[in-house]
VOBAMAR-137602 format. One record per residue (C-alpha): residue in three letters; chain; x negated, y negated, z negated. Coordinates in Angstrom, 3 decimals, padded with zeros to 6 digits. Example, Ala and Ser with C-alpha at 12.3 -4.5 7.8 and 13.67 -1.06 7.14 Angstrom:
2
(r 'ALA','A',(-012.300,004.500,-007.800)),
(r 'SER','A',(-013.670,001.060,-007.140)),
***
This chain:
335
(r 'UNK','A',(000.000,000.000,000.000)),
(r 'UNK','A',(-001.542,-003.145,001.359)),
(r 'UNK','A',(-000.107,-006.727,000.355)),
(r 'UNK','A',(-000.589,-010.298,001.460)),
(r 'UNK','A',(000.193,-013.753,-000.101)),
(r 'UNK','A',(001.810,-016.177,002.245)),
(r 'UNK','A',(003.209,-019.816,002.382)),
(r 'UNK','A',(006.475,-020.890,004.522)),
(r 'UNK','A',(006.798,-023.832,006.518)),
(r 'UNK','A',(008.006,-025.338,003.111)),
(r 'UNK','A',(004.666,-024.506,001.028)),
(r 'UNK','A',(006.713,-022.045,-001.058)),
(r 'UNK','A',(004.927,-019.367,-001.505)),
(r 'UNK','A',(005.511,-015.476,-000.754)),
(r 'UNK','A',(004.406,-012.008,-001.505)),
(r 'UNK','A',(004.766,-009.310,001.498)),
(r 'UNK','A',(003.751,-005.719,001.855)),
(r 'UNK','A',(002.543,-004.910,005.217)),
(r 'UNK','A',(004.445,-002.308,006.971)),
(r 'UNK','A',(002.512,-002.980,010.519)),
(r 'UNK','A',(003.051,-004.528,012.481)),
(r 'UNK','A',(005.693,-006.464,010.518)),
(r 'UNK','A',(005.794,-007.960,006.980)),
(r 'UNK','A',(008.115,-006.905,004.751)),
(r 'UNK','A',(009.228,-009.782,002.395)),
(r 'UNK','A',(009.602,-009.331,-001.776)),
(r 'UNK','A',(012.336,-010.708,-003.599)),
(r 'UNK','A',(012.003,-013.150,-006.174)),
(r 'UNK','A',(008.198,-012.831,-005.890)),
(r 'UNK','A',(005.848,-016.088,-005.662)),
(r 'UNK','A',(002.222,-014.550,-006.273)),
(r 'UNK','A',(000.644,-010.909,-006.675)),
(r 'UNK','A',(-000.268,-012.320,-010.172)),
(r 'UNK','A',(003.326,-011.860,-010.806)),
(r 'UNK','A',(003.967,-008.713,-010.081)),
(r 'UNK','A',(000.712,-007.352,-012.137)),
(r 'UNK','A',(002.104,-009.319,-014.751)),
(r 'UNK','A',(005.456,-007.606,-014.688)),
(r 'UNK','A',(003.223,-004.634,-014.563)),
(r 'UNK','A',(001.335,-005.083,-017.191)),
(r 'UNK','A',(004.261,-005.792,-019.510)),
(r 'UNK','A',(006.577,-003.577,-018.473)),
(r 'UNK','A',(004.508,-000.273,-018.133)),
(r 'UNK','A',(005.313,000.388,-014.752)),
(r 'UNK','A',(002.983,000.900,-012.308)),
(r 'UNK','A',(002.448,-001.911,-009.746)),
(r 'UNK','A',(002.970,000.048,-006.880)),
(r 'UNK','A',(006.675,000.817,-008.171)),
(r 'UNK','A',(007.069,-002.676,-008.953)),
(r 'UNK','A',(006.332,-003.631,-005.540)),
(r 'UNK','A',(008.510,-001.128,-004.197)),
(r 'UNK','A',(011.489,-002.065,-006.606)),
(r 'UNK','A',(011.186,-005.589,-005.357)),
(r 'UNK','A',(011.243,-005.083,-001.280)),
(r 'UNK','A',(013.154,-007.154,000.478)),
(r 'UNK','A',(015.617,-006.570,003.884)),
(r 'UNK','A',(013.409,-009.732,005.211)),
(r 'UNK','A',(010.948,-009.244,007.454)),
(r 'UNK','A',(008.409,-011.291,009.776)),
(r 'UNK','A',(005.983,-010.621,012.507)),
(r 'UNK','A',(002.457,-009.733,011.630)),
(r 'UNK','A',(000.505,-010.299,014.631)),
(r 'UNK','A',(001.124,-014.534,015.211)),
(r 'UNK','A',(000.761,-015.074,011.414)),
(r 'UNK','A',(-002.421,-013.386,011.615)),
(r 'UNK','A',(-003.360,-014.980,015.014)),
(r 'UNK','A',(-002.419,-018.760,013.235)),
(r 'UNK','A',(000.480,-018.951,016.114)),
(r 'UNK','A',(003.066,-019.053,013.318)),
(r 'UNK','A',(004.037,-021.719,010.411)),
(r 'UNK','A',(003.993,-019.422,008.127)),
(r 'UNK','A',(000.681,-018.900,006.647)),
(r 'UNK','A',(-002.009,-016.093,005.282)),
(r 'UNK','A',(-003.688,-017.516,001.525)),
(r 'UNK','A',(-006.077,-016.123,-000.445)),
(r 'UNK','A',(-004.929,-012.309,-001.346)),
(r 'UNK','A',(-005.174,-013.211,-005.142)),
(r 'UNK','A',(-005.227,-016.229,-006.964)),
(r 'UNK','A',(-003.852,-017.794,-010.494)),
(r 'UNK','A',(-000.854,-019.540,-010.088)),
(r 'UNK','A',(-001.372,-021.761,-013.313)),
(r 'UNK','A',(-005.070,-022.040,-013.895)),
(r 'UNK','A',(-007.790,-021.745,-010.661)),
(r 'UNK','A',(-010.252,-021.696,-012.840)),
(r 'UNK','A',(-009.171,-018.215,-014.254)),
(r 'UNK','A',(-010.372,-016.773,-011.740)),
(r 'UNK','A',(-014.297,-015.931,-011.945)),
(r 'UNK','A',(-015.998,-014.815,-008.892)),
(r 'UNK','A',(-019.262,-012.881,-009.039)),
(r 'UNK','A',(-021.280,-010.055,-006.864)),
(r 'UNK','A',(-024.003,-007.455,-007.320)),
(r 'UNK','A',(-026.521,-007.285,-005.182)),
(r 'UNK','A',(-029.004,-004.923,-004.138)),
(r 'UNK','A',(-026.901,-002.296,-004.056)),
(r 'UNK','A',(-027.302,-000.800,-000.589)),
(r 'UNK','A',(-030.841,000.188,000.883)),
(r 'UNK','A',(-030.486,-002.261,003.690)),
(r 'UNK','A',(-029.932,-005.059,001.443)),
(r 'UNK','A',(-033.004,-004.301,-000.768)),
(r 'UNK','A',(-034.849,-004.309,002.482)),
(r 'UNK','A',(-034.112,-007.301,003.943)),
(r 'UNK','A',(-034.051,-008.961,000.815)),
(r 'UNK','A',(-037.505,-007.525,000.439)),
(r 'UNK','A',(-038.610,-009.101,003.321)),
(r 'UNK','A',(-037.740,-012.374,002.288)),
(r 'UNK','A',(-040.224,-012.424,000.086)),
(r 'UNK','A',(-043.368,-009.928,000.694)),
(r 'UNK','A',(-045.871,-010.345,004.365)),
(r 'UNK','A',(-044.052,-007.448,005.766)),
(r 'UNK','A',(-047.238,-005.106,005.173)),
(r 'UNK','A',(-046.552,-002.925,002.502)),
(r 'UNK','A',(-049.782,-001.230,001.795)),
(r 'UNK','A',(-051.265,-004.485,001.344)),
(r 'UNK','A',(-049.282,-005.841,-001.641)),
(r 'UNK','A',(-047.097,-004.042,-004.729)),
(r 'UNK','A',(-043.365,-003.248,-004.440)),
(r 'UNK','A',(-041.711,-006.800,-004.574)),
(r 'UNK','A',(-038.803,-007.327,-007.346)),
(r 'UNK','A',(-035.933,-006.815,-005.463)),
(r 'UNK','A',(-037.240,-003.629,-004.127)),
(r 'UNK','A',(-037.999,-002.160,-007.734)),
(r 'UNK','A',(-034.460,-002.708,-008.977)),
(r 'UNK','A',(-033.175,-001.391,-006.096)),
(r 'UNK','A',(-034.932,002.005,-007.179)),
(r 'UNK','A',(-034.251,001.324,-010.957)),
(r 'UNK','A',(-030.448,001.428,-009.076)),
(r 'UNK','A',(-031.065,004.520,-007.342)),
(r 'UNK','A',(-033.257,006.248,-010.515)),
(r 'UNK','A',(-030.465,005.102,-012.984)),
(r 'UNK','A',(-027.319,003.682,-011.695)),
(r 'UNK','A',(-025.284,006.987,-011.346)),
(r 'UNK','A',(-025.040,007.833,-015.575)),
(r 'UNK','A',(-023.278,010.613,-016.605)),
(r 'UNK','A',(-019.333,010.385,-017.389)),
(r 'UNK','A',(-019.348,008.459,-020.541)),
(r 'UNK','A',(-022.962,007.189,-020.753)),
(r 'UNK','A',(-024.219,003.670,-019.518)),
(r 'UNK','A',(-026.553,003.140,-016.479)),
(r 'UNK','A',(-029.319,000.600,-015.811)),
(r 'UNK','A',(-027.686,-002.770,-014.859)),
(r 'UNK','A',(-027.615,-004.281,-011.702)),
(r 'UNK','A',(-028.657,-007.723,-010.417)),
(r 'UNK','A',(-025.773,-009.684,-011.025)),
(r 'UNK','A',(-024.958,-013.369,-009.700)),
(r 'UNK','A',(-022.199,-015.727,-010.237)),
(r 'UNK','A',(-020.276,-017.201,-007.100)),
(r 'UNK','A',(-017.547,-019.754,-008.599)),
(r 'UNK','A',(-014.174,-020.041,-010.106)),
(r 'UNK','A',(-011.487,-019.257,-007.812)),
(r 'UNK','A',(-011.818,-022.629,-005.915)),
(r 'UNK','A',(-014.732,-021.550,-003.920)),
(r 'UNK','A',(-012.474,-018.591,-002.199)),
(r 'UNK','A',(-011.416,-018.874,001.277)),
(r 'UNK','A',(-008.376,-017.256,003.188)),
(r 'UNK','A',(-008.590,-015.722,006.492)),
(r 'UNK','A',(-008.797,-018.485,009.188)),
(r 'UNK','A',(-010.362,-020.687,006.932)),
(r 'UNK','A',(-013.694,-022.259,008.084)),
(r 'UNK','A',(-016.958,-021.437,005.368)),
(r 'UNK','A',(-018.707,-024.712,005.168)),
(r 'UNK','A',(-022.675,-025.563,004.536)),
(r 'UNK','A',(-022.687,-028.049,002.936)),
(r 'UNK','A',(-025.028,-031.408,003.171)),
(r 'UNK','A',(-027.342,-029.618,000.318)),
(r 'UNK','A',(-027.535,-026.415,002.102)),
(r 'UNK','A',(-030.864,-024.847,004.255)),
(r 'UNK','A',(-027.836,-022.891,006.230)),
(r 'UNK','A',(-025.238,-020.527,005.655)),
(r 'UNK','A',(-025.296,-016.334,006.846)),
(r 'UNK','A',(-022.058,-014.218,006.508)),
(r 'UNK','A',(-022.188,-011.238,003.820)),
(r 'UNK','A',(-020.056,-008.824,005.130)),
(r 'UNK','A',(-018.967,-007.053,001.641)),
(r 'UNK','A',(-015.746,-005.114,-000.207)),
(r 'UNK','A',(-014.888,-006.860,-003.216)),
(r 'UNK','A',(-012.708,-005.554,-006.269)),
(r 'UNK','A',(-010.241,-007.349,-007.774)),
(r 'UNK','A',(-009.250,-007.555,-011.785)),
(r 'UNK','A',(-007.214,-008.569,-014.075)),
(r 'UNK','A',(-008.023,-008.871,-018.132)),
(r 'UNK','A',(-004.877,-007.184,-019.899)),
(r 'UNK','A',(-003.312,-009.091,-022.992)),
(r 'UNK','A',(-005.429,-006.100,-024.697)),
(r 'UNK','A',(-008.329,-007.677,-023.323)),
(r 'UNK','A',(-008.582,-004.782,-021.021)),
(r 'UNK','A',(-010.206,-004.466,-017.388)),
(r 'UNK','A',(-007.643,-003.347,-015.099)),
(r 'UNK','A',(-008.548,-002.726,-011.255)),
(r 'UNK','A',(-005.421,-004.435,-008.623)),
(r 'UNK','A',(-007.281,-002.884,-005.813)),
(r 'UNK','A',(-010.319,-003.840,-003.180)),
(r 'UNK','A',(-010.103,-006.729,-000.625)),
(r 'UNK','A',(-012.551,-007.463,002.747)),
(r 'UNK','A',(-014.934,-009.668,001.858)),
(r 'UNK','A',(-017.549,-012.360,003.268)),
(r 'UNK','A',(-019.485,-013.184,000.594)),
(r 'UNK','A',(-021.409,-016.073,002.754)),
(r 'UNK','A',(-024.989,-017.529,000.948)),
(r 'UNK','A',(-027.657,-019.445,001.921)),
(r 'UNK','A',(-030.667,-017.127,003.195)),
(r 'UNK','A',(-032.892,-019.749,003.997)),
(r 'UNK','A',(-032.978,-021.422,000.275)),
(r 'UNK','A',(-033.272,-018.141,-001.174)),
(r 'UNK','A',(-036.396,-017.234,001.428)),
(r 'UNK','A',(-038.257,-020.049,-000.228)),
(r 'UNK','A',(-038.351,-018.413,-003.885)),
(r 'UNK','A',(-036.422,-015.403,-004.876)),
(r 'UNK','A',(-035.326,-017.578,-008.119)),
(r 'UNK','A',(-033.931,-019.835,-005.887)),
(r 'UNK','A',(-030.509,-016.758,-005.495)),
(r 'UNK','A',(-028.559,-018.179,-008.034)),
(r 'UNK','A',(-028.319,-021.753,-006.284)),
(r 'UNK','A',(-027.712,-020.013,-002.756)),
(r 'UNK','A',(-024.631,-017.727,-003.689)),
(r 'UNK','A',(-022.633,-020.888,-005.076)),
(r 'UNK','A',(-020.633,-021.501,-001.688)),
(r 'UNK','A',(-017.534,-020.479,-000.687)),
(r 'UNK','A',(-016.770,-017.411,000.689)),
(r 'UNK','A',(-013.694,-015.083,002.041)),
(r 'UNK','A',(-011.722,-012.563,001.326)),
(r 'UNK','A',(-008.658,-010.717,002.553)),
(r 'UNK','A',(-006.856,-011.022,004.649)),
(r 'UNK','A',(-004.698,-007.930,002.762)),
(r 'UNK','A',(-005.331,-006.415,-000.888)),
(r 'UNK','A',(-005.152,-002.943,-001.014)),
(r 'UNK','A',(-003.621,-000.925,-004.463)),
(r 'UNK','A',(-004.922,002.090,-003.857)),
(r 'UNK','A',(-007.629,003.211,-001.219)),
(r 'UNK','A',(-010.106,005.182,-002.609)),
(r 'UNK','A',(-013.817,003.341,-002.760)),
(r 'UNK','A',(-015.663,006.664,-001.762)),
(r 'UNK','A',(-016.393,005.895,001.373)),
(r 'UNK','A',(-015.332,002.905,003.770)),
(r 'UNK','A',(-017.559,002.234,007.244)),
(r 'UNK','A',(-017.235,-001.090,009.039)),
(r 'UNK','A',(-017.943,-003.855,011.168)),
(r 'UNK','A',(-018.994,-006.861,011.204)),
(r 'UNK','A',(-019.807,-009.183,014.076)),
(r 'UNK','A',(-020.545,-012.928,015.142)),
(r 'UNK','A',(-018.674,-015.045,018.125)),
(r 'UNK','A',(-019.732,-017.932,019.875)),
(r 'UNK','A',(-018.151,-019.651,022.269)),
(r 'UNK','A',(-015.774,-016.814,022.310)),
(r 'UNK','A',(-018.454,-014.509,023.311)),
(r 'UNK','A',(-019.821,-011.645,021.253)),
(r 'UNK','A',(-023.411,-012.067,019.954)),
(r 'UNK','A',(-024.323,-010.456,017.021)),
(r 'UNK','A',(-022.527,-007.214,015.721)),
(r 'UNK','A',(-023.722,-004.405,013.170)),
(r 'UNK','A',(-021.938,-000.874,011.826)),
(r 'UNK','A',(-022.099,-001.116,007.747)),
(r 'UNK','A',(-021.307,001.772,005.382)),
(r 'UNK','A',(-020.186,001.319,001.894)),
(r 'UNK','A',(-018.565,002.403,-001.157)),
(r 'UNK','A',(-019.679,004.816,-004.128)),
(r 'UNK','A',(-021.220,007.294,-001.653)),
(r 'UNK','A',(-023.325,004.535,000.109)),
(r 'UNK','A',(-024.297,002.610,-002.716)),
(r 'UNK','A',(-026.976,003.067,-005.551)),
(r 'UNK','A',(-024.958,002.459,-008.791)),
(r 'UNK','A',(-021.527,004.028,-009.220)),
(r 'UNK','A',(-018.159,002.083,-009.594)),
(r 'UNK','A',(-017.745,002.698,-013.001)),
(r 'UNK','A',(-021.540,001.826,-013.964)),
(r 'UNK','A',(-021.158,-001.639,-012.061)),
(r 'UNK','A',(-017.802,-002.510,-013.932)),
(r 'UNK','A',(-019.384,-001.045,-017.157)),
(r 'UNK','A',(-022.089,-003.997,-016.499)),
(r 'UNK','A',(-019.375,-006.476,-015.588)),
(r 'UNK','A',(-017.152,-006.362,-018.199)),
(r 'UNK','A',(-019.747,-005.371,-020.948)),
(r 'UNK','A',(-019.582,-009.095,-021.766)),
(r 'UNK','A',(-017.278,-010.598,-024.017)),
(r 'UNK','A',(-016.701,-013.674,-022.396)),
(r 'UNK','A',(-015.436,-011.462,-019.104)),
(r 'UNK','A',(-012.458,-010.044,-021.116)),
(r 'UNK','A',(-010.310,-012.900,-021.402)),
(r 'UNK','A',(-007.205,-011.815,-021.119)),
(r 'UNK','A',(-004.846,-013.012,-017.983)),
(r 'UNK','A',(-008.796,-014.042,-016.221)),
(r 'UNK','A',(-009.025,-012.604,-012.656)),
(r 'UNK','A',(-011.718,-011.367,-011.488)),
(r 'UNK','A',(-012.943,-010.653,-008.350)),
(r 'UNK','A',(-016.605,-009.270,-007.361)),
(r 'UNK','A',(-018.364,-008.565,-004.642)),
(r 'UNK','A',(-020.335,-004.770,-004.342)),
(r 'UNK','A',(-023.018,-005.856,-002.326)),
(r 'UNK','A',(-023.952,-005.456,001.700)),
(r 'UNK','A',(-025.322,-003.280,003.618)),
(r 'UNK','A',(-025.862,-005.400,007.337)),
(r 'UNK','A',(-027.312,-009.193,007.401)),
(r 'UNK','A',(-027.614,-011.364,011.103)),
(r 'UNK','A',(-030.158,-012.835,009.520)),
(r 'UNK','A',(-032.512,-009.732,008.559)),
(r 'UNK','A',(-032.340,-009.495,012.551)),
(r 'UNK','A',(-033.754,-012.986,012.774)),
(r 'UNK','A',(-030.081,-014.500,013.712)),
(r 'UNK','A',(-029.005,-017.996,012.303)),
(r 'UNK','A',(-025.674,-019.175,012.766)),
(r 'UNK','A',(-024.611,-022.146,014.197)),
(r 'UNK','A',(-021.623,-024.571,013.681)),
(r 'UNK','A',(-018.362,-023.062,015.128)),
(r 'UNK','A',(-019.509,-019.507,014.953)),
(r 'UNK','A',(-016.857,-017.271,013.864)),
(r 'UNK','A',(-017.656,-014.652,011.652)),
(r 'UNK','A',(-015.213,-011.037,011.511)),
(r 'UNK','A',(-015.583,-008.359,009.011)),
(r 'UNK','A',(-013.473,-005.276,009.914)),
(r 'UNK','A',(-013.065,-002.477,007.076)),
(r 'UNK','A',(-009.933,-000.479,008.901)),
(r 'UNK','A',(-009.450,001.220,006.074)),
(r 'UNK','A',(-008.560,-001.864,004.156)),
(r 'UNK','A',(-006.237,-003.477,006.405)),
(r 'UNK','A',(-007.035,-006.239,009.211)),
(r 'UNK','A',(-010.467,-007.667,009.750)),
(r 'UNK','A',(-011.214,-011.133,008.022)),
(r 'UNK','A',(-012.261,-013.714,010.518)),
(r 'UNK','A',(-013.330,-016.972,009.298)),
(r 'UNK','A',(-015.106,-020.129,011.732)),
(r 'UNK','A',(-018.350,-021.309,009.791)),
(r 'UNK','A',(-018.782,-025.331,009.749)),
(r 'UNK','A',(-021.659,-027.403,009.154)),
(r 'UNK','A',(-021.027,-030.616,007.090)),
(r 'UNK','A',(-023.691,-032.563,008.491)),
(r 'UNK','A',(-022.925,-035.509,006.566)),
(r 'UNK','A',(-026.148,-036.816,003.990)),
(r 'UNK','A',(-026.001,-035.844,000.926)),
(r 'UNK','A',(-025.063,-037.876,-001.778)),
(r 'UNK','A',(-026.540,-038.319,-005.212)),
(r 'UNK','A',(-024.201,-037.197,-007.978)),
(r 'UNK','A',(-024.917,-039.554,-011.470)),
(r 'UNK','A',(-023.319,-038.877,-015.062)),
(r 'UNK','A',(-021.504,-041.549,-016.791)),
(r 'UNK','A',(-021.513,-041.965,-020.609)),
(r 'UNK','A',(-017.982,-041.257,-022.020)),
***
C-alpha cells in the first residue's frame, strides 16, 4: 500500500492511496500524520485505517504526476502543526560504492602508497560489525544531520545551490520514515525514494567539511510505502539535460546490499534521548550506492535529476537550480 499527500486547486490538503493509475481519495483525511495518529491511539494498524477511510473519489495519476493538473504532489510526510518536528538525518558509508568514492575524495588514488583513509575504515568497521546478533548492539555508523522538515522537497520541486555552495550532486537514496509514539517509542510508517542532494565539492576540500555540505535540501517521494520489505530494492537513477539523457547508473540497496543491518542503524538512531520525542518525525536517509560525480560529472543549472526504485512506487524527478545571486553576510543583533 503506497500513499501520497496532495493539495487541490483550493490549497486544502488530501491524503490518497494509489491504486494505478488512478488515486483513490480518503475521507475526512488532511495529512498521513493523521492517520498514524489515529493509529497510534486507536490500536489499529495503519494499513486498516487507511482502508477504513477510502473514499468513492478518485483522480488521474498520470497529469498530477506529469504537473499537467491543479492538483498537486507535496512532500509524502510532513507535520501539520510544527515543521520543525520533523528531523531529517542520513548514514553514510553504508554501501561499498559510497566508501569508495568517498575515499577518493580524499586519498591520491594510489593505494599502496598511503594508509586506508577514514571513510574507508568505517566502512569495514560497518562490514566487521554492523550486522550484531538479534538483541545485541553493532558498531555505529557515520551519522549526519540534514535539517528540520523545511529543507524537504516534493517531487517536481527544483533542489537549489545556494550562493554559499561549491555545487550541488544528486544522492540517489531510500529513506525511512518515523514517528516517536506518545510512549516515546520508534515506530517505522514505511520507506520513501529519496535524493538526498549535498555538496561534493565542499566536502572534497576536507572530509570535516561533510557536516556543512549535507545541510541543503533534498527530495523525497513522490509515494510512501507501508509495507515493502527493505531486503532488497535495485534502481535507477539518471541525469537530463536539455531533455536529453546524460548520465545514468543501476544502484542496489537495502539490508542485503548494505553493511549495517536495519535494526543496527535505527538502534544507532534512536539510541539518543533527544530522538524520542514523542509526535517528532523522522525521516533518514540509508546511504547510496551510485554518485555522477565519482564518474567525474558535475551538474549544471536546469539539470533534472530522476531516481526510480519500482518497487517503491514512481520515480522522483526533481530540476536542480543554481542561485547565483552573492552571498550575503548574515549579522546577530543583541535582544
Amino acid at each position: 500500500m503506497n500513499l501520497v499527500q496532495l493539495s487541490d486547486p483550493h490549497l486544502q490538503p488530501r491524503v490518497a492511496v494509489v491504486e494505478e493509475p488512478r488515486l483513490r481519495l480518503l475521507e475526512n483525511c488532511e495529512s498521513i500524520h493523521q492517520l498514524v495518529t489515529s493509529a497510534l491511539h486507536s490500536g489499529v494498524p495503519l494499513a486498516e485505517v487507511v482502508a477504513a477511510a477510502v473514499s468513492s473519489e478518485a483522480l488521474d495519476y498520470d497529469p498530477i504526476y506529469l504537473g499537467d493538473s491543479d492538483w498537486r504532489l507535496r512532500v509524502p510526510i510532513h507535520h501539520p502543526f510544527e515543521t520543525t518536528r520533523v528531523i531529517v538525518s542520513g548514514t553514510g558509508l553504508t554501501h561499498l560504492r559510497s566508501a569508495a568514492n568517498r575515499n577518493a575524495m580524499h586519498t591520491s588514488g594510489e593505494p599502496s602508497a598511503e594508509p586506508v583513509s577514514d571513510s574507508m575504515r568505517m566502512y569495514e568497521w560497518g562490514v566487521e560489525g554492523g550486522r550484531p546478533a538479534p538483541g545485541d548492539i553493532g558498531v555505529q555508523p557515520e551519522w549526519f544531520y540534514k535539517g528540520t522538515g523545511y529543507c524537504l522537497r516534493a517531487h517536481g520541486e527544483p533542489l537549489v545551490v545556494p550562493p554559499y555552495a561549491n555545487d550541488g550532486g544528486e544522492e540517489a537514496e531510500v529513506a525511512g520514515v518515523y514517528i516517536v509514539d506518545p510512549t516515546g517509542f520508534p515506530r517505522r510508517i514505511g520507506f520513501v525514494i529519496g535524493n538526498e542532494f549535498s555538496d561534493h565539492e565542499m566536502e572534497k576540500r576536507n572530509y570535516l567539511y561533510l557536516a556543512p555540505s549535507k545541510l541543503r535540501t533534498c527530495a523525497i517521494g513522490p509515494e510512501l510505502a507501508l509495507d515493502e520489505p527493505f531486503a532488497s530494492l535495485r534502481g535507477t537513477v539518471s541525469i537530463e539535460r536539455g531533455g536529453s539523457l546524460v548520465w545514468s547508473k543501476e544502484f542496489r540497496t537495502g539490508e542485503n546490499n548494505m553493511s549495517h543491518s536495519l535494526a543496527n542503524l535505527e538502534h544507532h538512531q534512536f539510541k539518543y534521548p533527544g530522538h524520542r520525542v514523542p509526535d517528532t518525525i523522522h525521516v533518514h536517509f540509508f546511504g547510496a550506492d551510485a554518485l555522477s560525480c565519482g564518474d567525474g560529472f558535475q551538474l549544471g543549472d536546469g539539470d533534472c535529476m530522476t531516481v526510480a526504485v519500482p518497487q517503491l512506487g514512481r520515480a522522483l524527478r526533481n530540476p536542480l537550480r543554481i542561485d547565483r545571486s552573492p552571498e550575503q553576510l548574515v549579522r546577530s543583533k543583541r535582544v
